[in-house]
N, CA, C and O of each residue as an XYZ file, in Angstrom:
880
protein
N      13.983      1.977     -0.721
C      13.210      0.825     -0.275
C      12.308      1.243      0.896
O      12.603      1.771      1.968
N      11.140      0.862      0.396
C      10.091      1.482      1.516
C      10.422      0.664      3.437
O      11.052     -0.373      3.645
N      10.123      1.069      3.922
C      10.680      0.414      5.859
C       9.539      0.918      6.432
O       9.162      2.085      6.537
N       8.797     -0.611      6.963
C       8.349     -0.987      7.804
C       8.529     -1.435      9.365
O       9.341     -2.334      9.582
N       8.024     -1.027     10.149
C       8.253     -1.546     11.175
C       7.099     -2.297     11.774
O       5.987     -1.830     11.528
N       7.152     -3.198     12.394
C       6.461     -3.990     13.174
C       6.865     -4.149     14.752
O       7.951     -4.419     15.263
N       5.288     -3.818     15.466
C       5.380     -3.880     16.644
C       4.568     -5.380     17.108
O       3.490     -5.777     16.667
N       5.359     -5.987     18.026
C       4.717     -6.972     18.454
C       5.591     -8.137     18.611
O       6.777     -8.123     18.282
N       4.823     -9.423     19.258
C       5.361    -10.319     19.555
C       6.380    -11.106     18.354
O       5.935    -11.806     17.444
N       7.766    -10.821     18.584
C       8.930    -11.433     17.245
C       7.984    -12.775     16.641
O       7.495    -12.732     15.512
N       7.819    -13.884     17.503
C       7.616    -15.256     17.008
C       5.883    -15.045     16.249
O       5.442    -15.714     15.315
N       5.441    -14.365     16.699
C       3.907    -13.975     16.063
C       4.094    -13.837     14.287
O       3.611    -14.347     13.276
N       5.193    -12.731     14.687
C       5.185    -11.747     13.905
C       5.953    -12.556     12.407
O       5.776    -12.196     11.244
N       6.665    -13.513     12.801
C       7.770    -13.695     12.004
C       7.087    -14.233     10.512
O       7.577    -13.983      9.411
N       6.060    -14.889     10.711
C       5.487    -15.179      8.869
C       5.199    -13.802      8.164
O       5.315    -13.574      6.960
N       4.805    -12.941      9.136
C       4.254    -11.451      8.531
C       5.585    -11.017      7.613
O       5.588    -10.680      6.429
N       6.897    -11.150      8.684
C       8.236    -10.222      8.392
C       8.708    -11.260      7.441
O       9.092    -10.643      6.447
N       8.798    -11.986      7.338
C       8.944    -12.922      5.996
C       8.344    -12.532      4.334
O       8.736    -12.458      3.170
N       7.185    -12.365      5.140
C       6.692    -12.368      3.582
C       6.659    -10.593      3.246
O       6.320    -10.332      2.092
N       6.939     -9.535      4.035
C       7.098     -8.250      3.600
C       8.850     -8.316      3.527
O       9.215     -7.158      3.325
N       9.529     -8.832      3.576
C      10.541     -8.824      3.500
C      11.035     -9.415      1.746
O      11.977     -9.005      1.069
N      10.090    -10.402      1.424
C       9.677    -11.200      0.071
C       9.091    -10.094     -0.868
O       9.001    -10.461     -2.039
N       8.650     -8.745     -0.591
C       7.895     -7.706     -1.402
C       9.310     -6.721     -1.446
O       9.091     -5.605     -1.917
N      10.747     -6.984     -1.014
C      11.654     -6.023     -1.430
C      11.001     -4.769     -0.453
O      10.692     -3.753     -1.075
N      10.733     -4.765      1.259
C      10.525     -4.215      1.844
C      11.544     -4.132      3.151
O      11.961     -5.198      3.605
N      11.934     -2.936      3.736
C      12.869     -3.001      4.676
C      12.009     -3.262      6.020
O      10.905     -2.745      6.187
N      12.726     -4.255      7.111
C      11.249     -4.534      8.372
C      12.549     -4.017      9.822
O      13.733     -4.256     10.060
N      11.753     -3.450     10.285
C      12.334     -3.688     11.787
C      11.237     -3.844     12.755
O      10.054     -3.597     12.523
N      11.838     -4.369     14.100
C      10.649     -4.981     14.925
C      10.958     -4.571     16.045
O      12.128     -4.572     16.430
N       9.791     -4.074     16.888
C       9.995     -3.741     18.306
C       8.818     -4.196     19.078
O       7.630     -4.097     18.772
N       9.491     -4.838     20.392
C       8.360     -5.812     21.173
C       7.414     -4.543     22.069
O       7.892     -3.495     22.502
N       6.071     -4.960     22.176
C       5.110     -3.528     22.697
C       5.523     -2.664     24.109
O       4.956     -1.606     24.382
N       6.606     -3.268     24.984
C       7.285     -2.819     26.193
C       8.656     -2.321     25.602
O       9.463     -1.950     26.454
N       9.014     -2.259     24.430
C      10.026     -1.306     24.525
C       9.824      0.538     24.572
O       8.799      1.175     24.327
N      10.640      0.848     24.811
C      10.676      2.509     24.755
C      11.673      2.984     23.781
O      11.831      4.195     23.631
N      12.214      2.306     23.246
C      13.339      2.522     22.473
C      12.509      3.640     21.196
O      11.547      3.284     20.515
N      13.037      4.722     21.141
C      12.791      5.411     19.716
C      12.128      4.784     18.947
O      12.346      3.582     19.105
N      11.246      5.030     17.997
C      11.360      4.637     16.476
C      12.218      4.735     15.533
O      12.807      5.795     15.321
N      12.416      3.657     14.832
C      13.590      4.206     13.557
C      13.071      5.118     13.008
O      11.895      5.452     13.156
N      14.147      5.812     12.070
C      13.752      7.060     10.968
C      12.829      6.207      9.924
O      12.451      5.036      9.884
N      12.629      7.491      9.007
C      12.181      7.600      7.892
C      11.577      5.894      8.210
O      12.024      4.892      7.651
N      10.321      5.919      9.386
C       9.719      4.622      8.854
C       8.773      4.954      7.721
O       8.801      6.149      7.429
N       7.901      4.178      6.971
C       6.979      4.588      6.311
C       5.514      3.950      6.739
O       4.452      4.565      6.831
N       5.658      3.115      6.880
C       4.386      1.871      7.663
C       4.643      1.386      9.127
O       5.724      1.081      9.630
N       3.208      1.386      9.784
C       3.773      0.705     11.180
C       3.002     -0.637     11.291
O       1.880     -0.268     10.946
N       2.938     -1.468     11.457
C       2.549     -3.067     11.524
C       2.393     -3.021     12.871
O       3.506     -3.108     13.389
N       1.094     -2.878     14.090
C       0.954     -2.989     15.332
C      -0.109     -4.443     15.555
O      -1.330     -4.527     15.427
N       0.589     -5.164     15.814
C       0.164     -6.529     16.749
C      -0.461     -6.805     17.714
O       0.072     -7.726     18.334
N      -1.541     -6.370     18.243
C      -2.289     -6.236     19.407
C      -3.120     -7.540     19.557
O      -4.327     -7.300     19.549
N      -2.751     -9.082     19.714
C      -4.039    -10.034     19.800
C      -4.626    -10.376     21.219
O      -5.480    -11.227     21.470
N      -3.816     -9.305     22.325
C      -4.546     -9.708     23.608
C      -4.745     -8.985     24.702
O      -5.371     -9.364     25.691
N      -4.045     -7.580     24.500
C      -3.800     -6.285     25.028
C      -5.158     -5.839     25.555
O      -5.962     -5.285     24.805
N      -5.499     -6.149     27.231
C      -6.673     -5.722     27.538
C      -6.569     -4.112     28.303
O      -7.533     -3.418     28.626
N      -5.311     -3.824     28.450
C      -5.378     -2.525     28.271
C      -5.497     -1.366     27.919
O      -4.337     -0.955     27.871
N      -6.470     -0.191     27.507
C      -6.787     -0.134     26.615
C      -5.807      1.217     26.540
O      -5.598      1.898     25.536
N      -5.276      1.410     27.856
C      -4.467      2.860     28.002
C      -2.961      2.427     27.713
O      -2.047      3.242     27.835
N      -2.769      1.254     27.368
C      -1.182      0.140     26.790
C      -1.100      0.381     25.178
O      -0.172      0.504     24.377
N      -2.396      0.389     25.101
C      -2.735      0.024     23.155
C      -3.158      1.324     22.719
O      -3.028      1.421     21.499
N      -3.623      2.374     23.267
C      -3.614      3.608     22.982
C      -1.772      4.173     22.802
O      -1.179      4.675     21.847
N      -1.321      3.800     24.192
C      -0.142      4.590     23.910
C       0.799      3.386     22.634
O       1.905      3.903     22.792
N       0.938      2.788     22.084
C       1.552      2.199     21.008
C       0.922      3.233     19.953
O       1.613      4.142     19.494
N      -0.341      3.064     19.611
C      -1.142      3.368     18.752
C      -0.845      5.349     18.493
O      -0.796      6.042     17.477
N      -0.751      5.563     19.503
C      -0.415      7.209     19.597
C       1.509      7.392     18.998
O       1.998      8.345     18.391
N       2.088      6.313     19.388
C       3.457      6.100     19.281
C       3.507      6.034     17.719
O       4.294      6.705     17.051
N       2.613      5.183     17.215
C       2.954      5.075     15.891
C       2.323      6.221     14.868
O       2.572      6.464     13.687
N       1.660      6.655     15.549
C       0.867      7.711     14.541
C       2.187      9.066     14.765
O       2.242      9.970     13.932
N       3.020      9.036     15.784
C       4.152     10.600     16.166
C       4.833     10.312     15.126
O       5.532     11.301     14.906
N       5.090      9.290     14.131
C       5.858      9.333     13.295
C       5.498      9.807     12.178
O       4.709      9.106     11.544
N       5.927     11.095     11.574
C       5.124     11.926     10.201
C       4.758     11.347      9.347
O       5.577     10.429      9.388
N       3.891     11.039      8.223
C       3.872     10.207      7.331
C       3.635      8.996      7.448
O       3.022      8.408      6.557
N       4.005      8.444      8.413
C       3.811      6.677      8.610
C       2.409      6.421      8.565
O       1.704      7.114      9.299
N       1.808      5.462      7.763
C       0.555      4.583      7.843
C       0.687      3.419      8.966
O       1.600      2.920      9.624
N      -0.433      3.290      8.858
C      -0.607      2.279     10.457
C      -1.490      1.333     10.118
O      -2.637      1.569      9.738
N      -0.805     -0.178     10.286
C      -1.502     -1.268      9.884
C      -1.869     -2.022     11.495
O      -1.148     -2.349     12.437
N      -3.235     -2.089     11.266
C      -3.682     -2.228     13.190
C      -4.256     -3.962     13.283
O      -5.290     -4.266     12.689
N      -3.572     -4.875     13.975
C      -4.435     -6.334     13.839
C      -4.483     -6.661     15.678
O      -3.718     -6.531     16.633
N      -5.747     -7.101     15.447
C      -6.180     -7.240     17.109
C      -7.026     -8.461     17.181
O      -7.736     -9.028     16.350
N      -6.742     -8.688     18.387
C      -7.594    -10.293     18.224
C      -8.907     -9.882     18.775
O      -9.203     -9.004     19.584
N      -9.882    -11.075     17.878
C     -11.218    -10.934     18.076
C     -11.876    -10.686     18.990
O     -12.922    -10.120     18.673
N     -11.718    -10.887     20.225
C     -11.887    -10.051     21.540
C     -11.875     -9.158     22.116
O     -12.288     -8.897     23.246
N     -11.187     -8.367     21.068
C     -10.677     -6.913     21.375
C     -11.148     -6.262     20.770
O     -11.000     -5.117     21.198
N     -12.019     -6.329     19.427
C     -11.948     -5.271     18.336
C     -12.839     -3.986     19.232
O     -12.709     -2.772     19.079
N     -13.698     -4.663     20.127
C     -14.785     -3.339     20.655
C     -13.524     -1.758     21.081
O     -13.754     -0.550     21.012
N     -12.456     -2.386     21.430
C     -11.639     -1.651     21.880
C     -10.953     -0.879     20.955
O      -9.989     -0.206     21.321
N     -11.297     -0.890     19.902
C     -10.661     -0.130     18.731
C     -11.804      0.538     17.856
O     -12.820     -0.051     17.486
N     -11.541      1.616     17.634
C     -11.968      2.285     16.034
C     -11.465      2.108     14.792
O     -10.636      2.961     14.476
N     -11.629      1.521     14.223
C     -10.732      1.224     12.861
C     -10.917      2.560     11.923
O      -9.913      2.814     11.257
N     -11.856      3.323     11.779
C     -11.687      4.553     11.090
C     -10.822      5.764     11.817
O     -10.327      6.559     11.018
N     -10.589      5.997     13.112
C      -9.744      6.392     13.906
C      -8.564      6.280     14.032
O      -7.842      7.257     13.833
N      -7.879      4.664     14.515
C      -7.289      4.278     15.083
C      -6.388      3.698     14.000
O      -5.505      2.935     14.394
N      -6.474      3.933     12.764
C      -5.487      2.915     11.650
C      -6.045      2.913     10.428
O      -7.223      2.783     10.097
N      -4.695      3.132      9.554
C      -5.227      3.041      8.075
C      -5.954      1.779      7.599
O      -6.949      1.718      6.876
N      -5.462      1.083      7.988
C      -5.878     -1.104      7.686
C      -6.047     -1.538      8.997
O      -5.348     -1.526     10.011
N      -7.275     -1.962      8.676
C      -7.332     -2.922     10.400
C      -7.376     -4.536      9.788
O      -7.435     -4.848      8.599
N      -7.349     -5.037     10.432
C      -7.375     -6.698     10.596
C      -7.237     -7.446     11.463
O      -6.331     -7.105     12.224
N      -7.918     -8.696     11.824
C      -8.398     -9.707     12.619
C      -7.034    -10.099     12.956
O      -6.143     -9.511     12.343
N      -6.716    -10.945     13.779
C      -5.414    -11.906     14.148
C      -5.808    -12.880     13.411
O      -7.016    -13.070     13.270
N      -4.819    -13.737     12.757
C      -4.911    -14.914     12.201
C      -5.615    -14.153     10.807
O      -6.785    -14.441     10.552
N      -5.028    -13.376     10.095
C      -5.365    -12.877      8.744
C      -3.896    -13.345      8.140
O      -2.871    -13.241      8.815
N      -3.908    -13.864      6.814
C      -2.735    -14.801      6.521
C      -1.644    -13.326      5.832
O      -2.111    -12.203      5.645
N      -0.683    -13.579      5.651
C       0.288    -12.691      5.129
C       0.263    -12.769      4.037
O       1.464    -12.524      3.921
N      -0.039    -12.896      3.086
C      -0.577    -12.464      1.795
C      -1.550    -11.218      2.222
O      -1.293    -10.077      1.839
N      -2.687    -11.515      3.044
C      -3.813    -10.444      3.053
C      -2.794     -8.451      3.850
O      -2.610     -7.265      3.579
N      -2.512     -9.568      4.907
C      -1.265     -8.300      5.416
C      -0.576     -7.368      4.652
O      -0.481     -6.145      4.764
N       0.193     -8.673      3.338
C       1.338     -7.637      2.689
C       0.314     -7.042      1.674
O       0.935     -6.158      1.083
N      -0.911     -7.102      1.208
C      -1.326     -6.520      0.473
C      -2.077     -4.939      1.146
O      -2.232     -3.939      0.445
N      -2.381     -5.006      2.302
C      -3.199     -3.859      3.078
C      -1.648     -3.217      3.661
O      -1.819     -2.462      4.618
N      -0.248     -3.382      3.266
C       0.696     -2.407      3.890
C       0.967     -2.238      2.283
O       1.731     -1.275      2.211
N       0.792     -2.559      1.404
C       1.176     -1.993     -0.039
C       0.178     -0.934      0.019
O       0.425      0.271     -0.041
N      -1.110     -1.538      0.155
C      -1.986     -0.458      0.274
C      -2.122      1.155      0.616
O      -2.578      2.076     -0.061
N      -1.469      1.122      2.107
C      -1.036      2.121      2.818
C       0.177      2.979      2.318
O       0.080      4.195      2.154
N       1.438      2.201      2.063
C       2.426      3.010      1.468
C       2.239      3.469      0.224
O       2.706      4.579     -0.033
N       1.422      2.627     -0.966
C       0.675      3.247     -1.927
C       0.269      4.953     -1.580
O       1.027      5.880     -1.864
N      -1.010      5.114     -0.947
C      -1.487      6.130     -0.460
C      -0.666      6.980      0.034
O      -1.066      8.138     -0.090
N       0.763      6.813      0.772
C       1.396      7.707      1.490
C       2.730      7.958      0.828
O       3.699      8.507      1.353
N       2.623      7.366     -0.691
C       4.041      7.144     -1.261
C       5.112      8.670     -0.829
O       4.446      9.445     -0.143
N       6.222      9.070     -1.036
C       6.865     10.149     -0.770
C       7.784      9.962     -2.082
O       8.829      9.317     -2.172
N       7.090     10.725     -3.104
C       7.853     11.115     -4.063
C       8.900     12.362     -4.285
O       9.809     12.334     -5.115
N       8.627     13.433     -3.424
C       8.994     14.406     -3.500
C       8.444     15.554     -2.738
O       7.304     15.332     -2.330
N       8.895     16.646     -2.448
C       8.026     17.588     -1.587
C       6.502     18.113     -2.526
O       5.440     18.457     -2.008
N       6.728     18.059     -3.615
C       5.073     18.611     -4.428
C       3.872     17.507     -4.577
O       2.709     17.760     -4.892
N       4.526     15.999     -4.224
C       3.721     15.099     -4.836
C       3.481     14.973     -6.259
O       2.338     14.911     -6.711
N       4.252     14.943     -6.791
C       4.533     14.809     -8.059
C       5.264     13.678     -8.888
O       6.473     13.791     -9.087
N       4.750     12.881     -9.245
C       5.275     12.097    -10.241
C       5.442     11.916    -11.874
O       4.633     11.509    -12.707
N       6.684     12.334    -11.998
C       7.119     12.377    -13.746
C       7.681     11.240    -14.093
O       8.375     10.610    -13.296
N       7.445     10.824    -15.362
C       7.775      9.761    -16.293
C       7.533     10.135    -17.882
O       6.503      9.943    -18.527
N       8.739     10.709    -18.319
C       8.842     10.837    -19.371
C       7.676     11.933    -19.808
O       7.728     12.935    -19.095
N       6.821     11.966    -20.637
C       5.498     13.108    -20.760
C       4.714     12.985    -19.799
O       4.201     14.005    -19.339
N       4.441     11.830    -19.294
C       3.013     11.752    -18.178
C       3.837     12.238    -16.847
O       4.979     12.026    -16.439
N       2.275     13.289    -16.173
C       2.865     14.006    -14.745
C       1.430     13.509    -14.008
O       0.270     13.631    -14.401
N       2.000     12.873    -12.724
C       0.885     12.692    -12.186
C       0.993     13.611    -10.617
O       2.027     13.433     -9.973
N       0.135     14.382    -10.152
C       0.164     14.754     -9.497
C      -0.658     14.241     -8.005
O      -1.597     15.019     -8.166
N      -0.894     13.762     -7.123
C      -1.295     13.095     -6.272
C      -1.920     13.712     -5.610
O      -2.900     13.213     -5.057
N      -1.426     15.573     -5.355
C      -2.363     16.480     -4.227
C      -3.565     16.494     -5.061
O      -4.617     16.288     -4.455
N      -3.653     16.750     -6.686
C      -4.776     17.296     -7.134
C      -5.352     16.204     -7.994
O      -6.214     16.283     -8.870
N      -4.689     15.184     -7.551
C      -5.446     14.125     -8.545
C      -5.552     14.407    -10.233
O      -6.359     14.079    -11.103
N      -4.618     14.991    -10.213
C      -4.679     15.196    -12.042
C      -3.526     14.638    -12.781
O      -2.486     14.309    -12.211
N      -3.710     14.537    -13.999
C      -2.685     13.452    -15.037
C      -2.535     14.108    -16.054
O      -3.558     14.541    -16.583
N      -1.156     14.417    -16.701
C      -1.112     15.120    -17.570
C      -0.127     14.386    -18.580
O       0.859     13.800    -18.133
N      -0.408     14.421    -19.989
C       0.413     13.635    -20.850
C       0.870     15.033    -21.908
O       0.116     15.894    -22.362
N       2.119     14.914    -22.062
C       3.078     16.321    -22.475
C       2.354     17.548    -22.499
O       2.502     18.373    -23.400
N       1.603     17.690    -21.572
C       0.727     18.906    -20.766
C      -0.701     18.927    -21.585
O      -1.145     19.962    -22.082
N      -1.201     17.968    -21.641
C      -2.592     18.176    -21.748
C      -2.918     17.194    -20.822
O      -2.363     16.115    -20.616
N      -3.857     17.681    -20.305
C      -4.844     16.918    -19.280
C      -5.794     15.504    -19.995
O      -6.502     15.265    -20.973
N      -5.264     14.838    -18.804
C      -6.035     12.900    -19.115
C      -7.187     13.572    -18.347
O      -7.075     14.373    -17.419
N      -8.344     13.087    -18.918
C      -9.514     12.847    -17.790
C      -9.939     11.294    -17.756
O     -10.522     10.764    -18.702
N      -9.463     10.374    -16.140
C      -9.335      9.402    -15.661
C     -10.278      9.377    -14.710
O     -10.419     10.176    -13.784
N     -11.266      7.918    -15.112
C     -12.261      7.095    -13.271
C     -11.351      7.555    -12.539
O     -10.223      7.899    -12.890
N     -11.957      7.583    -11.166
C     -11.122      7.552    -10.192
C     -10.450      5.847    -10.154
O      -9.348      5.673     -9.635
N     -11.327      4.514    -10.824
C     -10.596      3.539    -10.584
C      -9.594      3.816    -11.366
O      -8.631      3.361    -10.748
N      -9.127      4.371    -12.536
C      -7.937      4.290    -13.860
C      -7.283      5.069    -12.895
O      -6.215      4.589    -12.516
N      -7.688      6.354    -12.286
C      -6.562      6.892    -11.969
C      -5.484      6.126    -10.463
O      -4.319      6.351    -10.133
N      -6.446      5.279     -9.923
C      -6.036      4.818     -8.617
C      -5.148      3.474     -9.465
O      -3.919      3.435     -9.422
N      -5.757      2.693    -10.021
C      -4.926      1.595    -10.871
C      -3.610      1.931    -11.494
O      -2.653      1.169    -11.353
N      -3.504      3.271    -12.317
C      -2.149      4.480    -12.857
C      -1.510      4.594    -11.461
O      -0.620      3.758    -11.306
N      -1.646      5.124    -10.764
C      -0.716      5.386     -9.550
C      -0.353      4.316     -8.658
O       0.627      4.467     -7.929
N      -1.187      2.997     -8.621
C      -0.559      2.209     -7.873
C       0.813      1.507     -8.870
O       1.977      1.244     -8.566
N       0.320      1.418     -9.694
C       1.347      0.617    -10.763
C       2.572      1.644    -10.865
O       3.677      1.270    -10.472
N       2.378      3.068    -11.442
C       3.129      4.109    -11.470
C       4.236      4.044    -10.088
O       5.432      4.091    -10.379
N       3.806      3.921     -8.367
C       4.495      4.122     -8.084
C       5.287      2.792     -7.422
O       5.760      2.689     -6.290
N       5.272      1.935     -8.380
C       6.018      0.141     -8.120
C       5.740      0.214     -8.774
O       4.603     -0.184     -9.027
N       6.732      0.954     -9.912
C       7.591      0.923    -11.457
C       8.592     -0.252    -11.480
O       9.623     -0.534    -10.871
N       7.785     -0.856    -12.517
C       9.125     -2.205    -12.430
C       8.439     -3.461    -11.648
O       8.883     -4.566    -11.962
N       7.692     -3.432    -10.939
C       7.218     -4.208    -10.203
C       6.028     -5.091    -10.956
O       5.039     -4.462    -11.332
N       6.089     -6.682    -11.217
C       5.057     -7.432    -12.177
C       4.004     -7.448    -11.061
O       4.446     -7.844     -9.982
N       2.657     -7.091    -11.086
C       1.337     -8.069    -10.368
C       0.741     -8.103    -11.185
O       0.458     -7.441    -12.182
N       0.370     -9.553    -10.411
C      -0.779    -10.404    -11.366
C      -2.227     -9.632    -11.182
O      -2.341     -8.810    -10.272
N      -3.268     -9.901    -12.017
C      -4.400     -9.454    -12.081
C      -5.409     -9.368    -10.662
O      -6.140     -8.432    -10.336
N      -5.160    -10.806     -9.873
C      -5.527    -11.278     -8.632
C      -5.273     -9.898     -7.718
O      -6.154     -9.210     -7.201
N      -3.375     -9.617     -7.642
C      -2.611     -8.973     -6.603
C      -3.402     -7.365     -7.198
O      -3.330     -6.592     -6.244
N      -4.027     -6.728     -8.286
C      -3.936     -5.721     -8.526
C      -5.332     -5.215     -8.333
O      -5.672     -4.050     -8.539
N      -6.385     -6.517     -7.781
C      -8.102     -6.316     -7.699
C      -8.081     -6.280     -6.129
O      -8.925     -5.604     -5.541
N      -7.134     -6.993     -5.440
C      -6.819     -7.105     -3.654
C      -6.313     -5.088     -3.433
O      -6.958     -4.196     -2.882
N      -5.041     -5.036     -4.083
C      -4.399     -3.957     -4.010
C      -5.550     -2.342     -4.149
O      -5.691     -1.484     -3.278
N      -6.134     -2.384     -5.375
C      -6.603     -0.968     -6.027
C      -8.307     -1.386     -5.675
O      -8.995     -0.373     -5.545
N      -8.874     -2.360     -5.549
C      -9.957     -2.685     -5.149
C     -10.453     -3.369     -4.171
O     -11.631     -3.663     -3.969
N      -9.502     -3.624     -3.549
C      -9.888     -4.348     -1.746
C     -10.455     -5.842     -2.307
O     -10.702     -6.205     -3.457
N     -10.567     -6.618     -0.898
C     -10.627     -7.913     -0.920
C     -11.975     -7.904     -1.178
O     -12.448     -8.699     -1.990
N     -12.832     -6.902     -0.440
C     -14.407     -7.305     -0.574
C     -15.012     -6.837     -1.960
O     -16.196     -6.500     -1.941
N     -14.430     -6.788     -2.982
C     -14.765     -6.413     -4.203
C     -14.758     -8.238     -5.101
O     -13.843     -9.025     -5.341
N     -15.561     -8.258     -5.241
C     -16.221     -9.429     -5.747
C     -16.226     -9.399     -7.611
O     -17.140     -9.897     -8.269
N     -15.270     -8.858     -8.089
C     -15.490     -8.728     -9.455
C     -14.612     -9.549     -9.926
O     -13.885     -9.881     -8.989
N     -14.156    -10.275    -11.320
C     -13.209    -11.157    -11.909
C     -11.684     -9.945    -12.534
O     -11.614     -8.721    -12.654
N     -10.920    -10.813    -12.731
C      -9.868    -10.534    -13.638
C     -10.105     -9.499    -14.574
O      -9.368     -8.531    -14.759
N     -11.072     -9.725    -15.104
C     -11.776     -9.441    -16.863
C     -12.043     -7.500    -16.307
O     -12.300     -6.623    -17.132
N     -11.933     -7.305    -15.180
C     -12.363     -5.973    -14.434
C     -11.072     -5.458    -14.861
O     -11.000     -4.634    -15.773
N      -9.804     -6.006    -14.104
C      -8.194     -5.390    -14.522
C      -8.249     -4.831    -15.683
O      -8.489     -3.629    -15.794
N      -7.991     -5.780    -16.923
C      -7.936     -6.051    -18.401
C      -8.530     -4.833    -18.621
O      -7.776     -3.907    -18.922
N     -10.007     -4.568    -18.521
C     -10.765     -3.888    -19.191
C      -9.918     -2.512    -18.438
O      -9.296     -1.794    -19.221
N      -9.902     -2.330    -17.706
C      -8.846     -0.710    -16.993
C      -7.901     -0.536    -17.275
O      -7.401      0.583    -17.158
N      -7.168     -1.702    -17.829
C      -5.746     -1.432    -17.988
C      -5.753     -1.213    -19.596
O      -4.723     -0.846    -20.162
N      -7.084     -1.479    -20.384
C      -7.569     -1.410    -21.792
C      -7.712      0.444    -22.066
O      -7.322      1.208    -22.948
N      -8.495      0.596    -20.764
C      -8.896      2.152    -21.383
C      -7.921      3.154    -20.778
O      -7.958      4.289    -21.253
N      -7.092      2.912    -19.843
C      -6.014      3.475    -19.108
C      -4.961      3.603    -20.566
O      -4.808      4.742    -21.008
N      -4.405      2.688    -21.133
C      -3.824      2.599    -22.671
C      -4.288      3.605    -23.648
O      -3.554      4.302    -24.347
N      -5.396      3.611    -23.630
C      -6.357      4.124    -24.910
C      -5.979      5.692    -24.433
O      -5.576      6.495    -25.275
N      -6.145      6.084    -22.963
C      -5.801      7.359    -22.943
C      -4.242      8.095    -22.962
O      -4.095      9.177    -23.531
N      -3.478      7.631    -22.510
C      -1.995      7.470    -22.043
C      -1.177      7.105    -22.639
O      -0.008      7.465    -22.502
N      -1.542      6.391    -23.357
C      -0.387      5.510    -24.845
C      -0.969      5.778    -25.796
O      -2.193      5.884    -25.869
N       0.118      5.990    -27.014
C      -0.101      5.895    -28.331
C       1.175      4.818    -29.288
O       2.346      4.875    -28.912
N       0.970      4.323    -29.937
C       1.990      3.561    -30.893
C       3.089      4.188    -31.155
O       3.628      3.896    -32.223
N       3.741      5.218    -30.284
C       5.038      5.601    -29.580
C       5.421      5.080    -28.698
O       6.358      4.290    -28.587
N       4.446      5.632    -27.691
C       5.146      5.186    -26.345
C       3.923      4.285    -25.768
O       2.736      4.546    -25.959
N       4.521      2.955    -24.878
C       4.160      2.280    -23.689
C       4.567      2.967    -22.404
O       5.712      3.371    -22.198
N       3.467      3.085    -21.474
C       3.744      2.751    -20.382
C       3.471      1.647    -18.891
O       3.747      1.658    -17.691
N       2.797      0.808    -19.830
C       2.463     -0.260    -19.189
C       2.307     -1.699    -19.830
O       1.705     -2.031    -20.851
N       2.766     -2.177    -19.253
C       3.684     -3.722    -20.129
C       2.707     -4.885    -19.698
O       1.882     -4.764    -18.792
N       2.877     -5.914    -20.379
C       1.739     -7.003    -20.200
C       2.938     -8.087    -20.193
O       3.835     -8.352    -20.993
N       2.526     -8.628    -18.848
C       3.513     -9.808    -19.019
C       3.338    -11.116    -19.154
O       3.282    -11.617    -18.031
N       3.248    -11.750    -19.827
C       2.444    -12.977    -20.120
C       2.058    -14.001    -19.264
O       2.970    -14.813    -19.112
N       1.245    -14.213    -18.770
C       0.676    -15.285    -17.998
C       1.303    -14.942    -16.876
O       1.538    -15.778    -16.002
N       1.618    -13.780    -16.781
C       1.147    -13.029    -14.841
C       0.608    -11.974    -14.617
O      -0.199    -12.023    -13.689
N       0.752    -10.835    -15.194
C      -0.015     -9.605    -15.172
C       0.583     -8.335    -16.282
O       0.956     -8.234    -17.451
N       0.404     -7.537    -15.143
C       1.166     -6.448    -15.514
C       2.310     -5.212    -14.694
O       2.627     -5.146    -13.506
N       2.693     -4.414    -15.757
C       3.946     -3.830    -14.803
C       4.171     -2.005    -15.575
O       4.544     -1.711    -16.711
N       3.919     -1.427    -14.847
C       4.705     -0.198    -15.290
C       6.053      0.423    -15.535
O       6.801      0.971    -14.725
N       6.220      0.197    -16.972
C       7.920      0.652    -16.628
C       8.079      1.996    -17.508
O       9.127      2.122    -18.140
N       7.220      2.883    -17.574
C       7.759      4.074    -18.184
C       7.719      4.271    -19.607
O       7.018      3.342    -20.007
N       8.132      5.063    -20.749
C       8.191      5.498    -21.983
C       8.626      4.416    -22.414
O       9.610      3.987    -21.813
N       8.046      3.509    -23.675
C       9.290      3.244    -24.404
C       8.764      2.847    -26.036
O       9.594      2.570    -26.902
């Protein structure tokens, strides 16, 4: 189970830790004056900054969360502050204060997406298909898929939340960001030619679930 931590004010924080807690996510929380360690093996850091005019306070959090190997960093600061931040620098996901938790839990799927830890090679197997993540290549019982970069980013998000149903909505937020302005009918059609390459009337690896989306569950 992927573990998150969140820094910041508990009562702020608590619709955020609710609803990542609702995604089958592990949360722990630490207020921005503690010194206490980080937990292990976090994978995401959730930093809360809506009023922090210090900028040598919010650096050292921000430096705190990046010492942890691997961890992605989800950065939200209130509108007053943003001059004080780099968002290409300073954090994988940035966001405004008062961004609702839906938008949140979708930009920390985001991040652990990208940073998944499958194994020391980056390698993901399922039955014939090997997806490899360092080299961006896909292989079905060793011949090479040639995949968009959207099929291949749509394959690996689903691939690695195996088992996991999203709807068409959750999978255009997720693999195409919020500011992507395209319909449903965009999914469908990727998840159409993603099939065409990857499946044959043997095997499925991606399931259609009726009147919610879809889900990757492997060979069958």
């Amino acid at each position: 189970m992927p573990h998150v931590l969140l820094f910041g004010d508990e009562t702020a924080l608590a619709g955020y830790a609710s609803a990542l807690e609702a995604q089958a996510l592990s949360i722990s929380q630490r207020l921005p004056g503690e010194s206490d360690p980080l937990p292990e093996n976090v994978d995401a850091v959730v930093l809360h900054l809506p009023s922090l005019t210090e900028d040598t306070r919010a650096r050292q959090l921000i430096e705190r969360a990046e010492a942890e190997d691997g961890a992605g960093l989800v950065l939200i600061v209130g509108p007053n502050h943003v001059a004080a931040f780099d968002p290409l620098r300073d954090a994988d996901e940035f966001l405004l204060e008062g961004a609702s938790a839906d938008e949140l839990t979708a930009r920390v799927r985001r991040v652990l997406w990208r940073l998944q830890r499958h194994d020391s090679s980056n390698v993901l197997r399922c039955g014939e298909l090997v997806m490899d993540f360092a080299n961006y290549t896909v292989h079905i019982a060793g011949r090479p898929v040639e995949l968009t970069f959207k099929e291949y980013e749509l394959l690996r998000f689903l691939a690695v939340n195996r088992h996991r149903v999203f709807s068409r909505e959750a999978l255009l937020n997720n693999v195409w960001g919020y500011d992507f302005y395209g319909g449903a009918r965009t999914v469908d059609v990727h998840i159409r030619r993603l099939r065409s390459k990857i499946e044959d009337r043997h095997t499925t690896f991606i399931e259609t679930v009726r009147n919610v989306g879809y889900r990757f569950r492997g060979p069958a």
